[in-house]
N, C-alpha and C positions, 0 to 999 in steps of 0.2 A: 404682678401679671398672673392670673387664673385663667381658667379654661370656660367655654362654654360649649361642652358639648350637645350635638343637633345629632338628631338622628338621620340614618341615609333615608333617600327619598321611595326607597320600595324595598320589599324582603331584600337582605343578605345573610348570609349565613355564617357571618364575624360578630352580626348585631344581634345580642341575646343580651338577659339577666346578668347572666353571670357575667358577662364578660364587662360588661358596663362596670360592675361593682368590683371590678379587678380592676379597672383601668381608674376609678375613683379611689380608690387605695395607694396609686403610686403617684396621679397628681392632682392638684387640687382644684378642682369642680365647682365653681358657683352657680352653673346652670345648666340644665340639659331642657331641650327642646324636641317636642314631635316635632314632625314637621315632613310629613306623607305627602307624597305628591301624586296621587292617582285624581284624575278628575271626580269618576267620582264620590260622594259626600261616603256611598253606605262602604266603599272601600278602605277610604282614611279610616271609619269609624273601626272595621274591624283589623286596620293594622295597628293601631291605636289599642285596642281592646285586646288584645294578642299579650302583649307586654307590660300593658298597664298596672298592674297590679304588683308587678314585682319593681319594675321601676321605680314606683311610688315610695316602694317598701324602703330601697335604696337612698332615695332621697329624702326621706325623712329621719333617717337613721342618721343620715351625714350633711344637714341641712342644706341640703343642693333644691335649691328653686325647680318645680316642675312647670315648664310653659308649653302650651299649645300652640302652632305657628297659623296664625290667620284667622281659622275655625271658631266659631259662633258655635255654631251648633254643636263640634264636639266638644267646647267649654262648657256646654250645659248640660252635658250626661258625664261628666267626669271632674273628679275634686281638682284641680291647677288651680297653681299659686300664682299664674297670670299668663298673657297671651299676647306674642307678639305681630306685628302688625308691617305689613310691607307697606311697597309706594301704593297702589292701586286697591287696598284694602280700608276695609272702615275706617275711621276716626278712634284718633284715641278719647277723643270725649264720650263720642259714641260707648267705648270700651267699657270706660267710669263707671257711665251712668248706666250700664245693665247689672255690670257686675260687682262693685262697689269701689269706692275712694280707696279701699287696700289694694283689690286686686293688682299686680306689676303689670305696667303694659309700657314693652318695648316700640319703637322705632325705627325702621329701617329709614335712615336718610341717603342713602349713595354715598355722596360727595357735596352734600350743599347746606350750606352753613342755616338758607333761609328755611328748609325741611328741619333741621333741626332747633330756630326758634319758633317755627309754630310745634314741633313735639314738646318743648318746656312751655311753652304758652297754654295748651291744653293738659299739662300736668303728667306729660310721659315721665316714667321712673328711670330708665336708661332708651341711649340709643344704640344704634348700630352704624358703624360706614364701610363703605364697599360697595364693590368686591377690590380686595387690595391688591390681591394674584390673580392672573386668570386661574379660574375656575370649572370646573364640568358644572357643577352645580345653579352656579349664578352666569347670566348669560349676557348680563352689562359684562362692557369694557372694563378693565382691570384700572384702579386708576397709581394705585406704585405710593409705597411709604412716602414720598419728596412731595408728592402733590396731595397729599389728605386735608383736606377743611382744619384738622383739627392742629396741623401745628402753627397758622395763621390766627388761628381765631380760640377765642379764649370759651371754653365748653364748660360747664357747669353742671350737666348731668356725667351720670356715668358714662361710660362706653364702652364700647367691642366693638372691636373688626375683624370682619370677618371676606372668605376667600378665598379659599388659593391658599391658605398658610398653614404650611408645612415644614419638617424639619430643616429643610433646606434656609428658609427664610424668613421663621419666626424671629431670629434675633435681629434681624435689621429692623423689629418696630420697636423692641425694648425703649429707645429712645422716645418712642412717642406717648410711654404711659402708660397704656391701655389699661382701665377694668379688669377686661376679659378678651381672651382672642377666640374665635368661634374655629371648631374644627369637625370636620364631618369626615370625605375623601380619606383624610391621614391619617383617619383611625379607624375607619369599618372598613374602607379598601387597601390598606397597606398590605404587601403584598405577606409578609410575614401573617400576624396578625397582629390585632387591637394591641393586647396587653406586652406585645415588644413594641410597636409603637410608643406608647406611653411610657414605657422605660425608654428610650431613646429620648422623645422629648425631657422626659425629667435628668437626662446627662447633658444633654445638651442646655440648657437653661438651667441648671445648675444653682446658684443665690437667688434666680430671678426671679424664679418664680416661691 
């Protein structure tokens, strides 16, 4: 079980260079995601643009996937290794076919199995389900480790979940597998900072991860 960390949704003042690559040092990162939520387009582009470069530098230094959350157009002023896609956003074919059969492009399924055979049917690289805890971030209902899709049904791509998970309650999905668990809240808003967060999660999960 790896991490996927997302970036908050507007300045904070925990979320910098540095601290990213401090907190990628104590656990282990398969993916970091923009993922700006100002409506609009020229504001992502320069919260996005703010960090970029050092980000980058970060994750290619320690081979952590850089993905764009949604953004067309900030995927095509900026080098990402792919871009993930919610319920009400483009197509992952659509994704493919601009930017090519390598690009990664994720999935947001919720909670449903049939979201998730048309994400393998169109060639998604992983998915995601949730929100698993309620969330500030995510504003679906929580749906709780005991009711996830994925311990009924047999998944084939990778996955993350993501939501709500925090030190309190990351170990109660150990059980179910995960890829990657997505964390945002419990590491740019912890009340400490990032990089004692990140040293807590890595005492706490201990062999797991």
């Amino acid at each position: 079980m790896k991490f996927y960390v997302i970036s908050p949704p507007d300045y904070n003042v925990n979320f910098s260079v540095e601290n990213f690559e401090k907190i990628t040092d104590i656990i282990p990162v398969n993916f970091f995601q923009f993922r700006p939520k100002f409506s609009s387009l020229k504001k992502r582009l320069q919260f996005v643009g703010k960090y970029y470069d050092g980000v980058r530098e970060v994750c290619k230094k320690k081979k952590i996937k850089l993905i764009i959350n949604n953004d067309f157009e900030i995927a095509e002023n900026y080098n990402f290794d792919g871009i993930h896609l919610g319920e009400n956003d483009k197509s992952c074919f659509e994704a493919k076919k601009k930017f090519g059969e390598k690009f990664i492009v994720g999935v947001s399924c919720m909670n449903s199995f049939v979201k998730y055979k048309k994400a393998l049917k169109q060639g998604a690289d992983y998915v995601a389900f949730g929100s698993v805890f309620k969330s500030k971030t995510k504003s679906k209902k929580a749906i709780y480790p005991d009711n996830i899709v994925v311990i009924k049904k047999k998944i084939k791509l990778p996955f993350t979940l993501i939501g709500g998970i925090n030190h309190n309650n990351i170990l109660s999905l150990k059980d179910l597998k995960p890829n990657n668990v997505a964390v945002i809240g419990s590491i740019w808003d912890y009340e400490e900072n990032p990089v004692f967060s990140a040293n807590l999660f890595k005492k706490i999960l201990g062999k797991v991860i």
